[in-house]
N, C-alpha and C positions, 0 to 999 in steps of 0.2 A: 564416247571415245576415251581411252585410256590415257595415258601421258608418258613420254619417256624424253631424257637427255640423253642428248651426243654432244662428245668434251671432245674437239676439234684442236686445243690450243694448250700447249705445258708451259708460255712464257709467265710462272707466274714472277710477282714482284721479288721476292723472297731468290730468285732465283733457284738451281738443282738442287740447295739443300731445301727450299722450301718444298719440295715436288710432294713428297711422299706426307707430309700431313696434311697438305690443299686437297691430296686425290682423297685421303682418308676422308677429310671433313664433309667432301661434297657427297661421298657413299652414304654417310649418315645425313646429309639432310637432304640426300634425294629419299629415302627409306622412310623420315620421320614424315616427309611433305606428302608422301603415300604414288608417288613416281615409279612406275610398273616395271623401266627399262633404262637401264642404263650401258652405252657404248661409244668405245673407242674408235677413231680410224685405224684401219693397217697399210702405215706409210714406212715407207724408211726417213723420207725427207718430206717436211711439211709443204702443203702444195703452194705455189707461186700467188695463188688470189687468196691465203690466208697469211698470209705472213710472210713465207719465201723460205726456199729453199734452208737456208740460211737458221732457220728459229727453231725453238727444240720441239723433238718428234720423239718419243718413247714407244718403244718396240710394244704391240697389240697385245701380246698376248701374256707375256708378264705382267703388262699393266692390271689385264683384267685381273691375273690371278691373286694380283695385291686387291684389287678393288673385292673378290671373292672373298678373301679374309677378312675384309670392314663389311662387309654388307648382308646381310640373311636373309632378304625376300626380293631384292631385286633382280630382275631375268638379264644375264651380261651376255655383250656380244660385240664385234667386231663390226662399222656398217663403212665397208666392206671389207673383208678380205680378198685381195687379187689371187687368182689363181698359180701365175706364175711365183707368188714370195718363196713358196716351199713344196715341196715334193707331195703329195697328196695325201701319201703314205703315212708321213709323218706330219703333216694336217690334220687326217682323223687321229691320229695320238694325240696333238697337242690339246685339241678340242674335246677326247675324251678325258683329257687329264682336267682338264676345266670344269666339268661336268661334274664329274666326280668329287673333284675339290667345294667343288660351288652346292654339293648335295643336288644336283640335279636341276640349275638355274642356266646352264651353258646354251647358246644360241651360234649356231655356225654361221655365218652371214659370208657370203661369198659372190664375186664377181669375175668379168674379164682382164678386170687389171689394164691400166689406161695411161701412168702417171713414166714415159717412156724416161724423162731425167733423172731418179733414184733407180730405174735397171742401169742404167749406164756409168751413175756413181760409183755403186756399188756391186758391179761387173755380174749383175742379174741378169740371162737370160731372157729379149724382151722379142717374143717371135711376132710376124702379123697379127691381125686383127683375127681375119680367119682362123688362123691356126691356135690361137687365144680362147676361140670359142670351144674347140673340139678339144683343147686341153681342159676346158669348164667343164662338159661334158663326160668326160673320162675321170674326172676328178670326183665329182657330182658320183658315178659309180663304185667309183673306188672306196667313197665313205659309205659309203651305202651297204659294201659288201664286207665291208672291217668291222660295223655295226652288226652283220647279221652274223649270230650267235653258229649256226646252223654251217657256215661257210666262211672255213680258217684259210682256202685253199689258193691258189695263184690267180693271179689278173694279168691278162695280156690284151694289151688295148694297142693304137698306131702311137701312142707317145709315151705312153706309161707301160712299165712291166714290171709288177711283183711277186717275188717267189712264195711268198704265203700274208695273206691279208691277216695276221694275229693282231687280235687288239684287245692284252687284259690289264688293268680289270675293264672289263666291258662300260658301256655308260650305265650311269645310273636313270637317266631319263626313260622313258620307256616310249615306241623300242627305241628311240637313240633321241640324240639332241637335234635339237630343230635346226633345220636347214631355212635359213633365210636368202633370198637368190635378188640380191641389188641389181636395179637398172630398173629403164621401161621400153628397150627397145622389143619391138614388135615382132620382127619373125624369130629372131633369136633368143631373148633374153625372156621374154614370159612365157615362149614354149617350154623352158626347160624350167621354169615354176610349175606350168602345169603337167610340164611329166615327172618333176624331183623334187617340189618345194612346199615346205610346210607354210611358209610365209613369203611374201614378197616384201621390197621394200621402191617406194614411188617415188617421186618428187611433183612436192605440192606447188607441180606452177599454177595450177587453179582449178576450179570445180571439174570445168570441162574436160581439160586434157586428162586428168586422174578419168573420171567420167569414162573415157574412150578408151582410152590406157584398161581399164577393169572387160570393158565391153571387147578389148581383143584376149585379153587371158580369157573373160569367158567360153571364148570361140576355141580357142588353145586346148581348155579342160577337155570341151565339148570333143574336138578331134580323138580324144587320147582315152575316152572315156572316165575323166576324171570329175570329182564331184567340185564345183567352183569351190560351195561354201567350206570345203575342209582348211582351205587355203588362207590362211591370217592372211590381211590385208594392211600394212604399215604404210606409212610416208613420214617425208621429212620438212620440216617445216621451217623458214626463216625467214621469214616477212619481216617487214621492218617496227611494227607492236613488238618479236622477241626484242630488239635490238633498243626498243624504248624501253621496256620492261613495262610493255601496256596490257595488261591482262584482258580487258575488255576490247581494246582491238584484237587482239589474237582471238580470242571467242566468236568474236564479228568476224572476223575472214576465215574463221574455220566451221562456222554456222554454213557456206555455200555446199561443206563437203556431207553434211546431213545427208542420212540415207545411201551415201553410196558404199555402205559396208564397210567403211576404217575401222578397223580395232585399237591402232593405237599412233598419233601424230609424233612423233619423235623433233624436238624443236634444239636448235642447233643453235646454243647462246655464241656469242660474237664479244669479242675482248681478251685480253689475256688470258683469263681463269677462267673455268665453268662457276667459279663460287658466287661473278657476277650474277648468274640467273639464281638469287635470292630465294634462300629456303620459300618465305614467305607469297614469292613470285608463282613458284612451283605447286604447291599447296593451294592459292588459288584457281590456279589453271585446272588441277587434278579437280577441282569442285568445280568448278564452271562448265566445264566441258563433258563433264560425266554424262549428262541427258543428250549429249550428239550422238549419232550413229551413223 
């Protein structure tokens, strides 16, 4: 298993002017500690069981594009982007401008969007659940066809309609940046992994449910004629070992996930800072956990 962080939290102590050299420091010593993945959430407002509404939340995607400028091998991404924040159109923009910036490290990470109090703040568009999905879906196409080199032309979908999909400079990933598709709901959310997604992204309630969770995407590919194994396999990890800063429980609870194809645990430190999850912390974990699969 690979290792990656998600920095979930901006309160650092230092307060706003401290932001921008805590976010630097942690880019280099996730890079030095040899940490695969590093991502932000894309909130407007921090959610109510991290902090509240109330605590500071830094816009997704300039963050990354700061974190792109401090960091040269780390893979950045958003886990997740809601579909409703931005128009699709200018989605693939912004994620190809990432892409490009980052030399080719950008990861699209993308979901239904769920967090109904920051639409309402901030007088976002927050349609049903339903109509949430088939906006994912349309979205999910739309990047799809701004990335294909071959097809600058219009998209007319039931919620989206663009008069030419242009998108230069093109990405530099090849052919495009990875599409990461958050959640693990079953008939919706890993079917459109297995007909749009280069990655998934899980959540590690335990062996099992991942276990089950994998055994319906594989049904999903199988419908669709897709091949399982092309499909990076992620989850997110916060067991209470992150939360101690216990490397050796974390290896212990992430030993049941052996064998069921994770590429890479993504561990979600808890506290004000991400700087709390210690270079030295991270750099363990990246060693310990290399021999899982």
């Amino acid at each position: 298993m690979r290792v990656g962080v998600h920095i979930s939290r901006f309160g650092y102590p230092g307060g706003a002017r401290a932001t921008a050299a805590e976010l630097a420091a942690t880019g280099a010593a996730a890079e030095e500690a040899g940490v695969g993945w590093l991502s932000v959430m894309d909130h407007y407002f921090q959610m109510e069981d991290n902090g509240g509404a109330e605590d500071p939340m830094l816009e997704a995607y300039t963050t990354l594009g700061f974190l792109a400028a401090h960091t040269h091998t780390v893979r950045l991404g958003a886990l997740v982007t809601g579909v409703t924040y931005r128009p699709p159109g200018l989605l693939a923009k912004v994620a190809t401008t990432l892409d490009v910036l980052s030399e080719g490290r950008a990861t699209l990470g993308i979901g239904a969007a769920w967090y109904e109090r920051e639409h309402l703040g901030l007088g976002v568009p927050f349609p049903p659940l339903a109509e949430r999905f088939e906006r994912l879906e349309e979205a999910l196409r739309i990047c799809l066809q701004m990335w294909d080199p071959d097809d600058d032309g219009p998209f007319e979908g039931d919620h989206y309609r663009l008069g030419a999909t242009l998108c230069r400079p093109a990405p530099v990933s090849a052919p495009h940046p990875e599409i990461m598709i958050g959640g693990s709901g079953e008939k919706k959310t890993l079917r459109l992994v297995a007909k749009y997604g280069d990655a998934c992204n899980l959540f590690g309630a335990s062996p099992e449910v991942v276990r089950h969770k994998l055994d319906v995407l594989r049904g999903h590919c199988d419908d669709v004629s897709r091949d399982y194994d092309t499909i990076r396999k992620t989850m997110i990890y916060t067991g209470d070992p992150v939360k101690a800063g216990d490397v050796d429980g974390c290896v212990r609870d992430l030993s049941g996930y052996e064998g069921l194809g994770i590429d890479t645990v993504i561990f979600a430190p808890t506290g004000d800072a991400p700087a709390v999850w210690t270079e030295t912390f991270a750099a363990d974990a990246v060693r310990k956990l290399a021999d899982l699969a």
